[in-house]
N, C-alpha and C positions, 0 to 999 in steps of 0.2 A: 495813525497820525504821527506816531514816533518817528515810523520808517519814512512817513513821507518828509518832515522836515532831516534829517539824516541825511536824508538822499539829498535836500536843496542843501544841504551846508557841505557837503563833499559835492557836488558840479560848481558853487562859489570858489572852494579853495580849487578846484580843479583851473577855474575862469571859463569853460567852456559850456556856453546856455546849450548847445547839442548832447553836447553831454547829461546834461541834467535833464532833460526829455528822453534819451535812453535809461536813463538811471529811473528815472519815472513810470516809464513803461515796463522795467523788469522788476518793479513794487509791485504795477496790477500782476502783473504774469504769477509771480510768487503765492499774491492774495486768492487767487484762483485756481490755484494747484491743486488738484483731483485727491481726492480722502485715501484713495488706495495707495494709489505713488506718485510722491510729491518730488513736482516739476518746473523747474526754476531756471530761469534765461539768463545768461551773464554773457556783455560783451569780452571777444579775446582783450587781451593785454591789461588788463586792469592790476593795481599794482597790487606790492603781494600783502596779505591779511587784510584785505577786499572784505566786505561785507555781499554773503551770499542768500541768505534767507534764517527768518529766526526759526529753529526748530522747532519748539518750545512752542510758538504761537498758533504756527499750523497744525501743530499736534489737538493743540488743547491741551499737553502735558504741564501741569505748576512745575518751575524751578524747581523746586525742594526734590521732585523727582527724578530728574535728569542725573542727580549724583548715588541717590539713594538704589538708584534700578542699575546705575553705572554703565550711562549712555554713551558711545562710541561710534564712530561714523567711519567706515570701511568703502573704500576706494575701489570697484576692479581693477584689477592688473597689478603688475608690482610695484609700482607708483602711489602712493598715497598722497590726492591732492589737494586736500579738504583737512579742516579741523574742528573740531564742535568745543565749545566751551562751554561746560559742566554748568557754569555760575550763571551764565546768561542766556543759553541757548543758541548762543548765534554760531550760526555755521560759517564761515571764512574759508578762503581762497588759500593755500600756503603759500604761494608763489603764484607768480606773474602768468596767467594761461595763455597759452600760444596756438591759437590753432593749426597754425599751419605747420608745426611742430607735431601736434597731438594727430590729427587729421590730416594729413597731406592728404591732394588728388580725391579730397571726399566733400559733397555739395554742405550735406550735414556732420555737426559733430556735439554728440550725445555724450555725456561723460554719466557713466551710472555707480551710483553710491548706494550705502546700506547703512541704517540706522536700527546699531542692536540694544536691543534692553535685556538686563538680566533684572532674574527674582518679580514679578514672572518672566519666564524668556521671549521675547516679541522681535520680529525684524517685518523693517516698514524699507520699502526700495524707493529710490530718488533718484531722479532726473535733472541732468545741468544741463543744458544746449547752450553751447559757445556760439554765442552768434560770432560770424564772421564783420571784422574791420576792415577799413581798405587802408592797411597798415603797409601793404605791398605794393612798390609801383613796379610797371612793366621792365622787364629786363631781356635788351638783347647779347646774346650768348658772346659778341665782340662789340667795344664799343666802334671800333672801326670796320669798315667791310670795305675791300676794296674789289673794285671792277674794271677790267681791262678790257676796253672795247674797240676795236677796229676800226677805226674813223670812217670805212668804208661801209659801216653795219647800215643795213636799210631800215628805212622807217618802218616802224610796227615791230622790229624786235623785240625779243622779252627776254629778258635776264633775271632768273631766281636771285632772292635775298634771304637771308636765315630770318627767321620768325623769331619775336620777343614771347619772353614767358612771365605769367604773372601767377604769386601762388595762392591771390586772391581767387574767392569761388564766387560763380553767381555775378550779378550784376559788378560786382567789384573787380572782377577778372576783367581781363583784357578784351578789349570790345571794337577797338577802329587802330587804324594804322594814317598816320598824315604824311606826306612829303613836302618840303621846303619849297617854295617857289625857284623854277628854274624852266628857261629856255625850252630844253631838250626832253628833258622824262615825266611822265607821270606815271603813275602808281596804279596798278591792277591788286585786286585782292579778291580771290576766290577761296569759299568756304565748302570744306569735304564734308560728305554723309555728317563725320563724327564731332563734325562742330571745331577742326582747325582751320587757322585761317592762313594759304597761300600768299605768298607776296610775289610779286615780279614786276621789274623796272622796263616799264613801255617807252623805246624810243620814238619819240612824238616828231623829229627833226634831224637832218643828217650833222654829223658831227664831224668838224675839222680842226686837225691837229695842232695845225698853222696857225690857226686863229685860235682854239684854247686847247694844250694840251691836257689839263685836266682838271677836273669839277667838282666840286664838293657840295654836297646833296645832304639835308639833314632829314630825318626819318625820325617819327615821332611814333610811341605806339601809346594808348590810352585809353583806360582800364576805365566803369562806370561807376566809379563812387563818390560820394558827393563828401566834399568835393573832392572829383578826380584826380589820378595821378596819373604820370606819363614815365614814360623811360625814351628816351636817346640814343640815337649811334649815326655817326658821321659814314656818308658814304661818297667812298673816295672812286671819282672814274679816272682813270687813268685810259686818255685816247691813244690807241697804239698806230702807228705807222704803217701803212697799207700792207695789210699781208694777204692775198689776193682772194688767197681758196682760206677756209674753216674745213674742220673735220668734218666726215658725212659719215653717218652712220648706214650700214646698209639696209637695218628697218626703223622705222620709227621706234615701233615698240615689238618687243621679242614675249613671247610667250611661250612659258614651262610647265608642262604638266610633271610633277614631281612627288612620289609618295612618299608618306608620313613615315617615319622611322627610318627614313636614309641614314646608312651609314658618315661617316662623318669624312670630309675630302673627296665627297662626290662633286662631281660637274654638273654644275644646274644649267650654265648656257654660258657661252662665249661671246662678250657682246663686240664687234668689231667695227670703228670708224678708220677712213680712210682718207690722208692730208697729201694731195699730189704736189702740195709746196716743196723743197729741198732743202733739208738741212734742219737747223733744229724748228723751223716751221714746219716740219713735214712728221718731224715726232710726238706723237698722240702718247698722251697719261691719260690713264681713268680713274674719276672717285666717285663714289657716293655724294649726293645732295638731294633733299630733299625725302629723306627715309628717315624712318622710324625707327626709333633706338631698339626695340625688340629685334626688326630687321636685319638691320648690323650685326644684333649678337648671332642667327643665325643663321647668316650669310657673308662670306668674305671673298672682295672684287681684289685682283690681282692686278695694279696698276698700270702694268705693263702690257701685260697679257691680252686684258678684259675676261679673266675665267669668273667665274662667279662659284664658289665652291660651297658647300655646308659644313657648318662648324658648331651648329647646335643642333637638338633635338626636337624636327618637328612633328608638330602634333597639329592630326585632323579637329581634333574636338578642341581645341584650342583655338587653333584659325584657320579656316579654310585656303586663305589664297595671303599674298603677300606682294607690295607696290612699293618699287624701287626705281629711284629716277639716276640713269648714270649719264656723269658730264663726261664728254673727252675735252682735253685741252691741249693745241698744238705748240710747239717752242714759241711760237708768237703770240701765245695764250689769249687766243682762238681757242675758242670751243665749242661743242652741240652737246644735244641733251637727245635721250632717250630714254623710254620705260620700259622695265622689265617686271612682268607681272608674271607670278608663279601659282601655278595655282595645287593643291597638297590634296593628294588622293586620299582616297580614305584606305589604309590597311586591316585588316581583322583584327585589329589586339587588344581589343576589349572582348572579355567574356560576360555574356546577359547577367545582369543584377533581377535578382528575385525580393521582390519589396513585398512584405505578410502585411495586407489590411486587416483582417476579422479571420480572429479563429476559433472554434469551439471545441473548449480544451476537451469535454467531455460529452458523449452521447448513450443513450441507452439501447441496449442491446435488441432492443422489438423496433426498431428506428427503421422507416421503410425506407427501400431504395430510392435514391434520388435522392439526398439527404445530403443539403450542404453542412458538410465540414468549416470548409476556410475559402478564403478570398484572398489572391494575391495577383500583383500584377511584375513583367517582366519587362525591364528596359535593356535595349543597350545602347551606349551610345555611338558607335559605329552607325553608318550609311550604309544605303541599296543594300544587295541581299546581306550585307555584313552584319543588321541591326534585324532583319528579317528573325525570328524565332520559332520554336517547338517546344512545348513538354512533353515530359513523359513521368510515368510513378516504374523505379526500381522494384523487381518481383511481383509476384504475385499475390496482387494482395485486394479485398474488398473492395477499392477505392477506383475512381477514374476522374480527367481532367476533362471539364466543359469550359472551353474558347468564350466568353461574352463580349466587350467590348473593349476598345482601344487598349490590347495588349494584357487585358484583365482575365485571369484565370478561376475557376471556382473549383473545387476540390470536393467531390460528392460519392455517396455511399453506392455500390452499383449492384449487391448481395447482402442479405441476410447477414445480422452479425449474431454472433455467439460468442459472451465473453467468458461461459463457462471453456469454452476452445483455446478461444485468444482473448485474454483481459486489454492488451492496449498492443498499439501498432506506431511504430518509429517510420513513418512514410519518410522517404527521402524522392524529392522533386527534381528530376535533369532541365534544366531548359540550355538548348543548343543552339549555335545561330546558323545559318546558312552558308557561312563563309567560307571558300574554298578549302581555307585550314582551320575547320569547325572548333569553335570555342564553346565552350559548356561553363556549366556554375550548377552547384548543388545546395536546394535547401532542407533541413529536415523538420518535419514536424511531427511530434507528439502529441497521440490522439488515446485518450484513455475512454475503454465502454465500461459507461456504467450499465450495474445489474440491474437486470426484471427478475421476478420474481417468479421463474420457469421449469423450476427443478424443483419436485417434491422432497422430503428426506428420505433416505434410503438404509434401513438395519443392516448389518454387516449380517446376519442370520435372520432364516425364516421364526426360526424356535429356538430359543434362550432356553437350555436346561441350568440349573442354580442348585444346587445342594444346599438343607442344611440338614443338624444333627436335632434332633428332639431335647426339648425341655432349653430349649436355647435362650438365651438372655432376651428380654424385649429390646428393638430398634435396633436389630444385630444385623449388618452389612452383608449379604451374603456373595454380591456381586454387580457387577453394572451391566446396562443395555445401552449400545451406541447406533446413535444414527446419525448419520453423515448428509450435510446439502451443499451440493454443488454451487450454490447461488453463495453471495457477498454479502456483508454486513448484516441489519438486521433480517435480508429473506434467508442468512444460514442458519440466525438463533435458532434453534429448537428446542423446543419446550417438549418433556414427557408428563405424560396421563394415562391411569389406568382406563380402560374404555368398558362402559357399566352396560355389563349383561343382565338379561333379565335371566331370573331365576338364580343366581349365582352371588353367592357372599364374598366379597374382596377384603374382607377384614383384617385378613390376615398380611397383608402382602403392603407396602407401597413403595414408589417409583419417586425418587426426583425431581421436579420438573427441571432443573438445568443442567445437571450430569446425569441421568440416568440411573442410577446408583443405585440398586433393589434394596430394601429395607423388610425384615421380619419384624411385625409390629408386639405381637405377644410369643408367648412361648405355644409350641407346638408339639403333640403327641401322634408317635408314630402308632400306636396301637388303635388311633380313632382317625386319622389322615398319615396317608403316607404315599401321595404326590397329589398337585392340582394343579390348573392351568388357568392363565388370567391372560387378558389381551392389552399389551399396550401398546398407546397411542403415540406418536411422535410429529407435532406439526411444528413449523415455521415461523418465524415472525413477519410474514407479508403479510399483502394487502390487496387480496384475497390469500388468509394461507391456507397452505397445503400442507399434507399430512400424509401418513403413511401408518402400518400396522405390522406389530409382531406378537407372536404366543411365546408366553414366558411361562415354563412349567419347573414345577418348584416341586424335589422330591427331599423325602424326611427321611433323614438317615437314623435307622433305631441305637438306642442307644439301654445299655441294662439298667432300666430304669425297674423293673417288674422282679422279684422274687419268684421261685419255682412254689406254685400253690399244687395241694398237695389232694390229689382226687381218692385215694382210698393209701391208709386210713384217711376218715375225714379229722380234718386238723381242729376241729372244733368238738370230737366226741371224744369217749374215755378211752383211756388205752385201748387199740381191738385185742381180742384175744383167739388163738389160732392153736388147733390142739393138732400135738404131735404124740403117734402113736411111739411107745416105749421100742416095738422092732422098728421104727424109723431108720433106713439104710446112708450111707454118704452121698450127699447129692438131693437127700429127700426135697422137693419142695414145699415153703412153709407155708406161703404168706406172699404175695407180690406187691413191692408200693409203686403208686401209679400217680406220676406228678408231670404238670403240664406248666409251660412258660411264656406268657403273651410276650414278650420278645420275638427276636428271628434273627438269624444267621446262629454264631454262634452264642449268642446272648441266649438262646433259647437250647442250647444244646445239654444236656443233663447229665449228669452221673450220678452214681449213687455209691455208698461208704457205710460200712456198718463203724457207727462212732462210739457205742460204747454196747456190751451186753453183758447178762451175768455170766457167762458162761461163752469167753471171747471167744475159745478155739472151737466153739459147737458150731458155731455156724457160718456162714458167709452171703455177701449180699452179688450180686452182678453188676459191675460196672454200667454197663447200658439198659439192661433189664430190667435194674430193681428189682428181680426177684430174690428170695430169701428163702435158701436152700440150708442143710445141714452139710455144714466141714466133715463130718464124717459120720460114724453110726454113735447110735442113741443106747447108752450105758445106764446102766441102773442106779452109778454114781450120780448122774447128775439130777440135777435138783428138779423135783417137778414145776416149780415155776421158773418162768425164764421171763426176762425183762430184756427188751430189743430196742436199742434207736437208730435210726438209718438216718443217714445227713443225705440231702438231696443238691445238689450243687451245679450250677449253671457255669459256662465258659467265660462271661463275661469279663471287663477289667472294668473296674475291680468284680470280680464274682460274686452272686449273691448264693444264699442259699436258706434249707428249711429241713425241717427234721420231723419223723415221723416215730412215734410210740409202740411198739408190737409186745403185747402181752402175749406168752408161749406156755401153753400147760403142756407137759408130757403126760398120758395117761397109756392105761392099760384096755379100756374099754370106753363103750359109750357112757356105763352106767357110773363109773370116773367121773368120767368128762362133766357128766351131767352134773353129779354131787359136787366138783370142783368148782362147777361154774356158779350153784346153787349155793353155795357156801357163801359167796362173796356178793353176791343180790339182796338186796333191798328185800326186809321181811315183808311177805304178804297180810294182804288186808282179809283178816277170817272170811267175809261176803267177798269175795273170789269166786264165783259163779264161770265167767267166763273163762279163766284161767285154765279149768276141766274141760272148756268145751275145744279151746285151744289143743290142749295136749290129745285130745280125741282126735282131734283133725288131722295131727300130724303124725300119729301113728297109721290112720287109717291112707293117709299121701304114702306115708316113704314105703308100706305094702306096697301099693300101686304102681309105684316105680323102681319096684325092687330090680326086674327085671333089665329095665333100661339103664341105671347103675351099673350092674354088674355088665354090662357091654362095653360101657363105656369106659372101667377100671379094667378091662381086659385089654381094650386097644391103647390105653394109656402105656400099661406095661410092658406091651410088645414095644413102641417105639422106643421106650427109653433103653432096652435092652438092645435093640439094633442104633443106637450111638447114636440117633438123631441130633442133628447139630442143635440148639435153641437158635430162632432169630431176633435181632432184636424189636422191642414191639415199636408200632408207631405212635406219635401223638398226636393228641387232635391239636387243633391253634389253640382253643381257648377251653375251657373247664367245663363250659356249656354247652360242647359238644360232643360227650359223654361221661358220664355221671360215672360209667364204667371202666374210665380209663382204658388203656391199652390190654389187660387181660383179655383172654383169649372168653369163648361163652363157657367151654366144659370147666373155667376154672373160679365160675360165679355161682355163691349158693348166698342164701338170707336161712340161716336157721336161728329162730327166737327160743330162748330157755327161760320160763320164768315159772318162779315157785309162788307169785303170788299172784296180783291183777295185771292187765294188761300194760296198766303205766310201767310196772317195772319189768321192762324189755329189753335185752340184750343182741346187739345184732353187726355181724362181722363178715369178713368174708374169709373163706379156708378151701383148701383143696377138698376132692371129692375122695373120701376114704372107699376101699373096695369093699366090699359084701362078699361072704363066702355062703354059700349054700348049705346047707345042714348035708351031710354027711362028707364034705370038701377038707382036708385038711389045709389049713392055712401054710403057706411057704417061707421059707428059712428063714429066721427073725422076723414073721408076722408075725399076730396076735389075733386071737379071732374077735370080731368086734359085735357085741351084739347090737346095735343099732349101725344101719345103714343111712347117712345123712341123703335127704332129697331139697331139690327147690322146693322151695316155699314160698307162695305170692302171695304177698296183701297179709302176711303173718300179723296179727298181735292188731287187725283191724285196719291197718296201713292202706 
């Protein structure tokens, strides 16, 4: 109701009641204005700080907002023509709008604005449509026109006049043309295709000079707006004096076929009238009338002449053909008219435009052939075969072009893709045109294939070998297992898994699952495992995935974890005791120790060292032997008991090592030996029964084997006299694999000595002493021995 009394007290002060029914009708327009973008009608010329529409109202926005948001109204173009006021919302005109300023030569004129909000940020677009005024009245381009006509001209002549121009549009433009009441002429008006309107002066009456030299004609043109305006211009005849002949042109109308991009100061056509009057009736000018200002600029008539040359650049897509009307006028200004119509070939010099409808940026690699990619289509705007086209795809690639309709191209798969091969393809499109001097234009498109999940993982090795060392730290790295998948994103993930065999414990081992990465879970003994083989798994992250296998074998490096245990003596009984005969020579043997190392390489290799004895210089041990011979011969100085320790020592780092005890009697006989041995024994229990039956038994053995003794102390002899080298003995792996150590058989006896019961048993191992025969004398530093020791099995009840 505001706006509408507003609007009645501005058409009051205006005085105009039309007015205020436009002013009336651009209230509804306003009240109506679509929610999206608000569209509001203002006539041109309204003066300036006009009332345009309240913002504020059609918003629905309360005042208080408009300043608080810091509302703002932004014009297109460099012009800003509008103002919004903060306080009130109303939107204003700044200045006086002109359409035919704003809009020339245009039916409509839209002025588009924007209304921004800050704090939240909002922009709402607006529409002004300047209605058209008929603020313009018709104007012709002279107020005067003058016409010099031949008193002798016949009836029905026509004489061109310049056309008024109005820069009202629409019903407001220029619409009829009137002529002033007169005797002689009336007025032809013929309207072309493009809606201009012809004038030419029809002589209705012959014309004499005598009677009026000359006529004055007023010529009205008037435009349809209510109410209308007209425009004016006087038209002067001036009757000229018989001047017999008029220019003749030799065609009516001249026609040029002329192509597009002529150089400039070409000859389009000669046009030529000819005046057989004399003198300056007989000289013909030519000008332009009737032509179009574009015309003009690309065509220029030689007055003289009649050449018609080109002076601009024409263009087929522009205009096809071009309509020029040339007057001649002779010195008696006489003249004729003719048309010159050109018409503008079409040249090749457009290259095809490739316009991309639909394109699919990305496809998967199992995608079957015949697989639209994209859709584009190709114009050119050249004529006959100049616009005619072809594509083609550059190299050799998947891809081919199917033709569909009106110029429309499809872009399709024509092979298998693979984008483990080729992940993406830069197609570049040729399209050519026909045209003698063939134009082309290139487009490229980027096509990327996505993965399928096609490619299982693949180990870089059939069998992973992985070292480690024994007694190793729990969750100790020993190495990784890689597999590799050809495929993308998540069909490359690969996950690793051990893969569960039956009958076989994986406890020891595990795998990764995202880097492969083998882990030793507990510590590891080479002495009870020393390699194993587990299988791992390696699949994908598809969908269905895929997988693959490797054998991972894990071997145990030993490490001197184990001391040298010690097989004879046993490391757990008393000292042994080993009797050496008083003639003992150098080199005698005493005693061998016999010690094994669950290790291996050299962790298990052995030496042996005599580390302390009573009697350092008597004896000596063998480095790799272990045996325990005498340094030299056996003196009556030295002590009948003799205490021995042999260190037993492995190669390892750090080395381990163990030591072994040798009790050594030297005596003179068995019957020594015996008391020696008996001396130091555990006194017998009186009820000793079996003790007697003992010592029975082994008198009546070493009779029995008297014989086979003394063979065997015969062959013993000869060899060590012929320099037989000793070798070194072998060891078994473990302790459990003979009880007899490396000793050779001739150098293992059990002889038990006991002076009471059975419990108190003594039992050692010693060389085999030689027996001499009764009437044999014993040789150079023997001693003749009255007992001969023999094996003994199972002595003492064993």
């Amino acid at each position: 109701g505001w706006l509408f009394w507003r609007v009645m007290a501005y058409g009051r002060r205006s005085g105009d009641s039309k007015r205020q029914v436009i002013l009336f009708i651009l209230c509804v327009c306003l009240c109506q204005s679509a929610a999206e973008t608000l569209r509001y009608t203002l006539p041109e010329e309204m003066e300036r700080d006009s009332f345009v529409a309240n913002i504020a109202k059609d918003l629905g926005v309360p005042l208080s907002q408009l300043a608080a948001r810091k509302a703002r109204v932004v014009s297109e173009g460099d012009k800003q023509l509008f103002r919004l006021d903060q306080n009130t919302g109303v939107l204003t005109a700044k200045e006086s709008l002109d359409r035919e300023e704003i809009c020339p030569q245009s039916n409509t004129c839209t002025l588009v604005f924007k209304i921004f909000f800050e704090n939240p940020l909002q922009l709402i677009r607006g529409e002004v449509e300047v209605r058209d005024i008929n603020d313009n009245s018709p104007m012709f381009p002279e107020k005067e026109m003058v016409l010099k006509i031949l008193e002798t001209a016949s009836t029905g002549s026509r004489f061109p006049l310049e056309s008024a121009q109005d820069k009202d549009v629409g019903i407001n433009g220029l619409q009829n043309y009137s002529l002033g009441p007169n005797p002689h002429f009336s007025l032809a008006i013929e309207t072309a295709k493009d809606g201009v309107k012809y004038l030419e002066l029809v002589l209705q009456h012959q014309l004499d000079r005598e009677e009026q030299g000359e006529l004055n004609l007023l010529l009205t043109a008037t435009d349809g707006g209510s109410p209308p305006r007209s425009g004016t211009a006087q038209v002067r005849i001036v009757v000229l004096d018989a001047n017999d002949n008029i220019p003749l042109f030799e065609r009516e109308v001249y026609e040029v076929r002329l192509a597009e991009n002529s150089p400039l100061e070409q000859l389009v056509v000669r046009v030529a009238a000819k005046d057989p009057d004399e003198g300056s009736n007989g000289e013909v000018r030519y000008a332009f009338t009737q032509t179009s200002e574009r015309s003009r600029q690309l065509f220029q008539l030689n007055p003289t002449t009649g050449e018609i040359r080109v002076v601009g650049n024409l263009d087929f897509e522009e205009a096809k053909s071009h309509k020029m009307v040339v007057k001649a006028t002779d010195g008696g200004e006489l003249s004729a008219h003719c048309k010159v119509q050109v018409e503008v070939l079409d040249v090749n010099d457009n290259a095809p435009e490739i316009a991309l409808t639909s394109l699919t940026a990305s496809i998967p690699e199992d995608a079957p052939p015949r697989t639209v990619v994209a859709l584009f289509s190709v114009r050119d705007r050249d004529s006959g075969d100049n616009c005619r086209t072809e594509c083609s795809i550059d190299g050799d690639l998947p891809f081919s072009l199917t033709p569909t309709f009106d110029n429309y191209y499809e872009l399709r798969t024509n092979a298998a893709l693979d984008r483990e091969r080729t992940a993406e393809y830069n197609i570049t499109i040729t399209a050519t045109d026909w045209g003698k001097k063939r134009l082309s234009s290139r487009e490229s498109i980027f096509v990327q294939i996505s993965d399928v999940n096609d490619n299982p993982p693949e180990f870089s090795q059939e069998v992973y070998t992985m070292s480690v060392t024994e007694n190793n730290s729990p969750m100790l790295r020993i190495g990784r297992m890689k597999a590799t998948d050809a495929d993308a994103g998540k069909n490359a993930r690969v996950n690793y898994a051990l893969v569960r065999q039956e009958g076989k414990e994986q406890r020891d081992v595990s795998v990764n699952a995202e880097n492969g990465d083998v882990y030793i879970l507990r510590p590891l003994d080479y002495e009870k495992v020393r390699a194993f083989e587990v299988t791992v798994g390696a699949a994908d992250g598809g969908s269905p995935p895929l997988s693959a296998q490797a054998v991972l074998r894990v071997v145990v490096r030993d490490e001197n974890d184990n001391a040298p245990v010690l097989l004879h003596p046993a490391p757990d009984s008393s000292a042994a005791g080993e009797l050496v005969p008083r003639w003992a020579p150098s080199g005698y043997l005493v005693a061998k120790v016999v010690a094994v190392d669950a290790d291996a390489g050299q962790n298990a290799w052995l030496s042996y060292e005599l580390a302390k004895a009573t009697e350092p210089g008597l004896f000596r041990v063998g480095l790799h032997s272990g045996e325990v011979r005498t340094a030299r011969a056996v003196t009556e100085r030295d002590a009948a008991r003799q205490r021995l320790i042999v260190l037993v020592r492995d190669r390892g780092q750090p080395s381990r090592s163990a030591t072994a005890t040798l009790a050594v009697a030297l005596v003179d006989g068995f019957s020594e030996a015996h008391l020696r041995v008996s001396e130091g024994a555990p006194a017998a229990e009186p009820d000793g029964p079996l003790t007697l039956y003992l010592i029975a038994s082994l008198a009546c053995v070493s009779a029995l084997f008297l014989a086979t003794a003394v063979a065997a102390v015969v062959a013993k002899v000869r060899r060590a006299r012929r320099g037989e080298t000793e070798t070194l003995p072998t060891f078994p792996p473990t302790a459990t694999e003979s009880n007899a150590g490396s000793l050779p058989r001739s150098y293992v006896y059990d002889v038990c000595f006991a002076a009471g019961t059975v419990n108190s048993e003594f039992r050692f191992l010693r060389p085999l002493f030689p027996c001499f025969p009764a009437g044999l004398p014993p040789g150079p530093g023997q001693q003749r021995s009255s007992v001969c020791s023999q094996d003994v099995a199972n002595l003492g009840g064993e």
